[in-house]
C-alpha positions, 0 to 999 in steps of 0.5 A: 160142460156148455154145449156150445162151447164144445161146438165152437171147439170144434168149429175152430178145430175144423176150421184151422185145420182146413186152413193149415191143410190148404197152406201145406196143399199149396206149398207142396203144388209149388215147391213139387207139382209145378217145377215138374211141368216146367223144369225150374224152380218156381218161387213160392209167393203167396198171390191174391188167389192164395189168400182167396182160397184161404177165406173161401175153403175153410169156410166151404169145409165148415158149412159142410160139416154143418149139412152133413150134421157133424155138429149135431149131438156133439156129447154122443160122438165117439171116436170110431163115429169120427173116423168114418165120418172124417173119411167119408167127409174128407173123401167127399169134400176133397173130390168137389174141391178137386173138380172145381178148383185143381182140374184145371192146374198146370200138370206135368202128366195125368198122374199128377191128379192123382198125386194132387188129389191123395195128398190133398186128401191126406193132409187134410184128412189128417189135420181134421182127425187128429184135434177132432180125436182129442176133443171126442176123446175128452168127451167120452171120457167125461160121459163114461165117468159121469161128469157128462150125463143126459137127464133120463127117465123111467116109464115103469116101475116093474122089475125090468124097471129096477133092472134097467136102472141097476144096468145103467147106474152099476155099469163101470162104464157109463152110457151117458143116462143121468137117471133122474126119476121114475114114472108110474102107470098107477097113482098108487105105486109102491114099488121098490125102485122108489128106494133108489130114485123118487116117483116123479108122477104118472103118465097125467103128468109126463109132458110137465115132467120133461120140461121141468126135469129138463129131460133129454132120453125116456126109457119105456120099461114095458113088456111089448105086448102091452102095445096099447099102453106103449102106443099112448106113451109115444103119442104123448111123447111125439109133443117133447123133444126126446130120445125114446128108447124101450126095453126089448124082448127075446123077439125083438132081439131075434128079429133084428131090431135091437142096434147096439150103439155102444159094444159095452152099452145096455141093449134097448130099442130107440123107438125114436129117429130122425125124420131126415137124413141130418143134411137134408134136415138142415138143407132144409133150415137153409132153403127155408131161411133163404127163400123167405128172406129173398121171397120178402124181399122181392115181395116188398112191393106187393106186400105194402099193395096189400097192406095198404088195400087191406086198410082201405078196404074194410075197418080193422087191422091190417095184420091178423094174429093168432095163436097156434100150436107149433112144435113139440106143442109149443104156442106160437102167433101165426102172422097172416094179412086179414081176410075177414070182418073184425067181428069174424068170431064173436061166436066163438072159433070157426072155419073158413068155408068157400061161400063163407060170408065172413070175409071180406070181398079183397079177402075172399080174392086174397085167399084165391091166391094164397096172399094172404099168407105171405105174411107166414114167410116172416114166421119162416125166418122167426124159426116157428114155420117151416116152407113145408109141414103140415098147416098149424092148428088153434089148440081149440080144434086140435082137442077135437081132433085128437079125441077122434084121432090120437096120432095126430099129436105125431104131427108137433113132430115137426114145425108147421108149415106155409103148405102141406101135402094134405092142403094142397090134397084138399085146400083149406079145411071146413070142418073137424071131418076135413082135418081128421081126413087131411091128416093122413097126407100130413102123417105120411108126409112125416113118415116120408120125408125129403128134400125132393117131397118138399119140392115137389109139395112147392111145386104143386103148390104154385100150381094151385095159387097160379089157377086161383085154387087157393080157397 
């Protein structure tokens, strides 16, 4: 099934359904709520602040839906999710609408608000749920028949490993895992699950594997006290977008961290999460996409200064475009205006330093300031940067660090960003050294992020371009 149809689905579902619970709200405000407060009967005419509401509500209720992250993972929604995640929507949604829009309607007594806000709520409750059920309902019938799978595989080749596999493969009820392979700690593996699925490779060949196989979920059957293996295996996932779930021990289970998604579904540990609760996740794709396009915007002026100062002040191009590594490992070219001499790395890649001879005298001004970045918001909008995230690194030092430092591949969990808590902790780095010591800042920004760290890191960061602390 085309996920993106299933999307639209519901999109349209979501979106007739608001409109034919406004229509009825309407109806039901003239026809009941109003000849209360005047004693006649009011004639129902469908005035231009009707049709406004018509265009304007539904479409409130779908960018709703889309913060809250309703859209999200449409395969894995089941029907209880939907009800509680309906209701609370609906709860939610109906009670802002309440306050903008229907405070102020003409009302016979107070208790009218009440009434006008529980059928509201009713209706649209009602209308959103029922579409929603059938199409959820389809779904989940598809997965639990396996027309619908997710491509998965085995890290492990032991006995919990043939287990899991005969779980998840015999069960009447499927949970969705289309087991595609198996992955082997040793080159030589001769292990009986080979008899049912083939042995994709080893751990070497983990990343090509996803992307090859089209990986969605990983499955580490390993026992837990082998933590250093487990470690390395989660380092290398953090470069893939996947759902990483491992098997748990009695400890595991008696300590509370195994959740069950599924009543009839085979227990296991999703090691994985989400950095962000899903609407801050795409409040921040919002403001990201917003402020870029409206700094660029307001920026126009400077940015064709620039340009043209940049021309004028030394040979060479104006932009300076070069490779660096983004999320889930993936390549990008970062845009920036050009700082130094076009000869800059003849010896091969080197940082920047504050007495560093290699840039120019309107570069050396232009990174003072951060100008010299503003070319990144034009990353921002091409969707390989983020506004805040940790600085993106050429693969030429990444190696270097990460031989000194593993974790650091936890940082690709992420899209790069223009700032970063551990630039504006220490500026730009100089050396390896640097990085490696800025990366605790970077890792604890993923480990704790929000809406209110990033504004608070933009914050701190105008600070420093407004001091000339940039270099």
């Amino acid at each position: 099934m085309n996920k993106r149809k299933q999307v639209a689905l519901y999109i349209v579902s979501d979106f007739l359904s608001a409109a034919l619970a406004y229509l009825a709200f309407y109806i039901f405000r003239k026809e009941i709520v109003e000849p209360l407060k005047f004693g006649y009967e009011i004639p129902l005419n469908f005035s231009d602040r009707f049709y406004m509401g018509m265009a304007i509500i539904p479409a409130f209720w779908l960018l709703y839906y889309y913060l809250t992250g309703f859209y999200k993972n449409i395969f894995r929604h089941s029907r209880t999710d939907d009800f509680f995640r309906t209701f609370v929507q609906s709860i939610s949604g109906v009670l802002l609408i309440f306050f903008l829009i229907i405070l102020d309607d003409e009302i016979q007594t107070y208790k009218s608000y009440y009434q006008l806000f529980a059928v509201l709520f009713a209706f649209h409750f009602l209308l959103t749920l029922i579409p929603r059920l059938i199409l959820t309902s389809q779904t989940v019938k598809k997965v639990h028949t396996r027309k619908i799978g997710f491509n998965t595989i085995i890290i492990g080749s032991n006995h919990q490993a043939e287990d899991i596999y005969k779980e998840l493969t015999e069960a009447v009820s499927a949970s969705g895992n289309k087991i595609i392979g198996f992955i082997s700690l040793q080159k030589q593996d001769k292990s009986k699950l080979s008899e049912f699925i083939p042995n994709l490779g080893n751990l070497n060949d983990l990343e090509t594997i996803i992307e090859t196989e089209q990986i969605e979920e990983v499955i580490i059957a390993l026992d837990s006290s082998e933590h250093d293996q487990i470690s390395k295996i989660i380092n290398q996932l953090s470069l893939c977008n996947v759902i990483i779930k491992a098997i748990p021990d009695m400890y595991d289970i008696l300590t509370g961290k195994v959740k069950m998604d599924h009543l009839f579904g085979t227990p296991l540990i999703q090691l994985s999460r989400d950095l962000m609760p899903v609407w801050q996740a795409n409040a921040k794709q919002l403001i990201d996409i917003s402020v870029s396009a409206f700094a660029v915007i307001i920026a126009s002026p400077l940015i064709l200064a620039l340009a043209i100062a940049v021309k004028i002040s030394s040979k060479g191009p104006i932009f300076y475009s070069h490779e660096r590594i983004g999320r889930y490992g993936k390549p990008f070219h970062i845009l920036k205006f050009r700082s130094m001499r076009t000869d800059a790395e003849k010896n091969g890649p080197e940082l920047s330093s504050k007495e560093d001879n290699r840039l120019t005298n309107l570069g050396r001004f232009m990174r003072k300031y951060r100008l010299d970045e503003i070319p990144n918001f034009f990353n921002v909008l091409k969707g390989d940067m983020s506004l805040v995230g940790p600085r993106p690194e050429r693969q030429f030092f990444i190696d270097q660090i990460i031989k000194r430092a593993p974790h650091y591949t936890h940082l690709h969990k992420v899209k790069p960003g223009i700032t970063s808590w551990g630039q504006v902790k220490y500026g730009y780095a100089e050396n390896v050294d640097q990085m490696i010591r800025r990366l605790r800042f970077d890792i604890l920004y993923i480990e704790n992020m929000s809406l209110f760290v990033d504004f608070k890191i933009m914050f701190y960061t105008i600070l420093t371009i407004i001091r000339g602390r940039g270099v």
